[in-house]
C-alpha positions in Angstrom: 222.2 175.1 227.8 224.0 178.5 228.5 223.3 181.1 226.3 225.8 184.5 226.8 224.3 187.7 227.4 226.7 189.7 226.1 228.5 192.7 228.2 230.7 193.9 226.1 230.7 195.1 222.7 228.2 195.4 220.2 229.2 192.2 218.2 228.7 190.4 221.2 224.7 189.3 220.9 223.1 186.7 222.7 223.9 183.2 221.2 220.6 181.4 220.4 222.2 178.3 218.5 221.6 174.6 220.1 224.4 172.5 220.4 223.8 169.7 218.8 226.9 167.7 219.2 225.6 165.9 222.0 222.3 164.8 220.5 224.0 163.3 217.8 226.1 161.5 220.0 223.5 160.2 221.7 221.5 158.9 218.8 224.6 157.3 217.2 225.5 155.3 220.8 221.7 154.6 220.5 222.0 152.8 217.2 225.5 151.2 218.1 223.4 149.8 220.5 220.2 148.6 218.6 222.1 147.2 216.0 223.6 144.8 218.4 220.6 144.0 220.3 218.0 143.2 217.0 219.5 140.2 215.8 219.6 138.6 219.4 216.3 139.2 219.7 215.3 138.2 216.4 216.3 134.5 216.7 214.8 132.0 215.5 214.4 127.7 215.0 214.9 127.1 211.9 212.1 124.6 210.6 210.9 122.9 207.2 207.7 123.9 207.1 205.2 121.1 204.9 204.2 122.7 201.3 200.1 122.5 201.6 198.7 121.0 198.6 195.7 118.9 197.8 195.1 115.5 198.3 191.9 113.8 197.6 191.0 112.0 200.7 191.0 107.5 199.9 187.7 106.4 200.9 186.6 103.3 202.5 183.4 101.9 203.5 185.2 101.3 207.2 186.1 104.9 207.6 183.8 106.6 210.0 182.1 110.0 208.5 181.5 112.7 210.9 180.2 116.2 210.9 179.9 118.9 213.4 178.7 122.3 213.8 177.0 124.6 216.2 173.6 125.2 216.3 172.0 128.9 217.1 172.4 128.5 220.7 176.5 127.6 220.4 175.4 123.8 221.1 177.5 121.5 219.6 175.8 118.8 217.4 177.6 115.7 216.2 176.6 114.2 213.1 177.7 110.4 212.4 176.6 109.9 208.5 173.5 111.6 208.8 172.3 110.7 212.1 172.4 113.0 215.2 174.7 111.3 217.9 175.4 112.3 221.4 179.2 112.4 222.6 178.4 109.4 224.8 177.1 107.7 221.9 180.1 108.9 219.8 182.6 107.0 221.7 180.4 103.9 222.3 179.7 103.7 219.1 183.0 104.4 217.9 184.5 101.7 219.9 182.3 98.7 219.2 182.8 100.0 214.7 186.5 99.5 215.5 186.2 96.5 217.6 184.5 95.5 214.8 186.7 95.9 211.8 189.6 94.8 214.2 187.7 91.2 214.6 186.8 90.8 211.0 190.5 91.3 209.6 191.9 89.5 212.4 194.2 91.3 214.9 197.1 89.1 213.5 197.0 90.1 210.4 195.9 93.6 210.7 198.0 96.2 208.9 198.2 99.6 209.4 196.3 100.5 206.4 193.3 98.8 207.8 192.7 100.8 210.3 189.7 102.4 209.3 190.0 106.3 209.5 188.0 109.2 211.1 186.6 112.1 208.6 185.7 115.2 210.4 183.5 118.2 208.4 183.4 121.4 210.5 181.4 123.6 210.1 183.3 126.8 209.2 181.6 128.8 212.6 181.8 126.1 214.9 183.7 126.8 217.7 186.9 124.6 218.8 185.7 123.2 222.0 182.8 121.1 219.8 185.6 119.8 217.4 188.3 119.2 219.2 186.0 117.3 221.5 184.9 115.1 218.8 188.6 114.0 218.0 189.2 113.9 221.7 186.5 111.4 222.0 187.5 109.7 218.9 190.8 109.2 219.8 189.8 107.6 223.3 188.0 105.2 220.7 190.9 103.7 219.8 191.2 105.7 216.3 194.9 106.6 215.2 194.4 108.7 212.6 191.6 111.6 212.5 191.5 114.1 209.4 189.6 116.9 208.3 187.6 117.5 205.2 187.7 120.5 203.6 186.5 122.3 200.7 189.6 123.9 198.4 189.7 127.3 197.4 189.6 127.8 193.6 192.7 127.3 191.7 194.5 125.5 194.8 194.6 122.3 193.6 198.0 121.1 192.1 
């Protein structure tokens, strides 16, 4: 920025005006340039996400009933029914209720509707590690499919 002194005249004063020709360019180059660059960067995969609604859950006497939740000390405790289970209990006794069911229907003529299936209640302040180890060890049971209970908020229902 230059600004004149003046030597001459008494017209000529010091000039204390900013150019701001050059600032505007730059800010117009500047949005040139963003409005290029957002929508690369704003890509995206376009996906059909599932509409939540609520389904009552089908129960059947084979279906295995579990529920899980923290105590005080961040210990996991696993629940099958109402009776305390250890995880090494979990999957032995997982397997041998499958085995189970498999022998009684026959494994010719099982379906995949028989397959009994694995309800899990969490407790809203357990941490993941205690259920995600519970379908872990479920799954390595032989179970195919593991849900989770859960209590709807009001009005959800549809």
């Amino acid at each position: 920025m230059a600004m004149s002194t003046g030597g001459g005249s008494a017209e000529d004063k010091p000039m204390s005006d900013i150019n701001t020709t050059p600032l505007v360019d730059v800010m117009l180059v500047l949005l040139i340039i963003f409005l290029i660059a957002i929508p690369v960067a704003i890509q995206s995969v376009e996906l059909e996400l599932p509409k939540t609604q609520f389904e009552p859950t089908e129960t059947k006497k084979e279906n295995v009933l579990l529920a899980v939740r923290a105590d005080e000390n961040g210990t996991c405790q696993v629940f099958w029914q109402m009776t305390p289970i250890t995880s090494t209990e979990l999957l032995k006794r997982a397997s041998d209720n499958l085995k189970a069911v498999v022998d009684s229907i026959g494994e010719a003529n099982l379906k995949p509707d028989d397959i009994p299936e694995v309800h899990i209640r969490g407790d809203i302040n357990t941490p993941y590690k205690c259920i995600g180890g519970v379908v872990y060890t479920m799954q390595n049971a032989g179970f195919v499919k593991v849900g989770f209970i859960s209590q709807p908020q009001l009005g959800a229902a549809q």
